[in-house]
Structure formats: structure tokens, C-alpha cells
DOVO-475541 format. One record per residue (C-alpha): residue number from 1; x, y, z. Coordinates in pm, whole numbers. Example, Ala and Ser with C-alpha at 12.3 -4.5 7.8 and 13.67 -1.06 7.14 Angstrom:
2
<r 1, <1230, -450, 780>>
<r 2, <1367, -106, 714>>
***
This chain:
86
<r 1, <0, 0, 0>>
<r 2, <264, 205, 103>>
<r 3, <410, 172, -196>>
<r 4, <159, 269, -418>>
<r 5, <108, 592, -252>>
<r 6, <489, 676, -388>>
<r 7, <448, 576, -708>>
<r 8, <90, 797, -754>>
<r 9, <253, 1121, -526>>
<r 10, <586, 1081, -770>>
<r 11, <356, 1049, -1113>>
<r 12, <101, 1317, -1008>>
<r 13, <344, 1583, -906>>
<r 14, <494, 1574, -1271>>
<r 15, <822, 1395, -1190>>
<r 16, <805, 1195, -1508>>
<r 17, <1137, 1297, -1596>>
<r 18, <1301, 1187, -1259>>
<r 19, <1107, 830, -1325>>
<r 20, <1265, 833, -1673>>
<r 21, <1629, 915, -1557>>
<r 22, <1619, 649, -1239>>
<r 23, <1475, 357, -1529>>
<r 24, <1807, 490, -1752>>
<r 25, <2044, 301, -1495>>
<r 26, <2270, 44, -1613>>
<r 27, <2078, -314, -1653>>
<r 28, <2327, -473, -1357>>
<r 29, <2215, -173, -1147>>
<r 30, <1855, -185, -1235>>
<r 31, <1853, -536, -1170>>
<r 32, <2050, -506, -828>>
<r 33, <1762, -263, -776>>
<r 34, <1476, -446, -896>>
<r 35, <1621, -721, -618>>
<r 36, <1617, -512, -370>>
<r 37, <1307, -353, -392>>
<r 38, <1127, -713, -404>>
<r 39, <1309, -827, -122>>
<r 40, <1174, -504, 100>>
<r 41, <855, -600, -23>>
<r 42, <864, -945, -46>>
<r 43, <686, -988, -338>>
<r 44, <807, -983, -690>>
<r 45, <409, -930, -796>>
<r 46, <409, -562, -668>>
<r 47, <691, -488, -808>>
<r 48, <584, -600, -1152>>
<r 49, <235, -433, -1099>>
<r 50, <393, -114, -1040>>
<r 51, <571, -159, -1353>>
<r 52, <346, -259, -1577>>
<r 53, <158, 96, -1589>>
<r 54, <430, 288, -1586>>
<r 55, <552, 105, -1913>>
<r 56, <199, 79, -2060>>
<r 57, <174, 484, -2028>>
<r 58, <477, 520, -2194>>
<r 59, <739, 639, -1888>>
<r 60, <971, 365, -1905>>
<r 61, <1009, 117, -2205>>
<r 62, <983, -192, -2216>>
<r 63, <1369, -243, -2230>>
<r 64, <1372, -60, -1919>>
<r 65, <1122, -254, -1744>>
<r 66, <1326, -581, -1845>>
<r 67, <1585, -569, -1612>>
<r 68, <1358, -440, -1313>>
<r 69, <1180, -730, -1358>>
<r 70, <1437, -981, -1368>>
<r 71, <1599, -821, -1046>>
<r 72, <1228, -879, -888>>
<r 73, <1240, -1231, -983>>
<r 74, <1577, -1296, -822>>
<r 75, <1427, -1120, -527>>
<r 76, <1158, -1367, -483>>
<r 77, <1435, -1631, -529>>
<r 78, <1630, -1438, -253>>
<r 79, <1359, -1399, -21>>
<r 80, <1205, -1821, -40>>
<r 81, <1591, -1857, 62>>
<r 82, <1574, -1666, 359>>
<r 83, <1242, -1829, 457>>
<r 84, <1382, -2168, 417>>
<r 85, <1630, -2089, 660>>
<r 86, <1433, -2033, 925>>
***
């Protein structure tokens, strides 16, 4: 929930650009990044939810959205790990 309030105060308050330039980050960044954001979240389906729009509205591609994605499947990978530890 929490975040989806981000992503709809950062795309309402015009910072399209900002959006743009974070999704222009090298692919082994974006993916470290994708990672990390699913593990905070712990679920790789949020992540790609809050992706999905963004690309279908035209503020990242679809090349950008690639990597993000793939970084949110490791980070479901990462986070059965740590639950299998336990």
C-alpha cells in the first residue's frame, strides 16, 4: 500500500522525468535494484504491478522494465531462501 502511494505522489506531481532518468540506470544496477526492492517487499508481484503501468503509459520502455523485472524475480528467489532458513 505504502508503496503505491509513492508511485501515484511521484507520477502526479509531474516527476516523469526523474522516473525516466532512475529507469536509464545500467541493466546490472537496475537489476541489483529491482532485487532489492522485491526483497523489501517481499513480493516480486508488486513490483511487476507497479511496472506494468508505468511502461503501458509510456514512462519507461519496455527495455527498461526488463531488467527491473528480472531483479524482482531474483528477489523472490532471494527472499524463499531466507524463509527456508528459518
Amino acid at each position: 500500500a505504502c508503496l503505491v502511494k509513492i508511485l501515484s505522489y511521484v507520477t502526479q506531481n509531474s516527476n516523469a522525468a526523474m522516473l525516466q532518468k532512475a529507469a536509464q540506470l545500467d541493466p546490472y544496477i537496475a537489476i541489483g535494484v529491482g532485487t532489492a526492492i522485491t526483497i523489501l517487499v517481499q513480493s516480486s508481484s508488486i513490483t511487476t504491478s507497479v511496472l506494468t503501468p508505468l511502461a503501458a503509459s509510456g514512462i519507461i520502455t519496455l527495455e527498461q522494465m526488463l531488467p527491473l523485472t528480472l531483479g524482482a524475480n531474483i528477489g523472490t528467489t532471494c527472499t524463499g531462501f531466507m524463509a527456508s532458513l528459518v
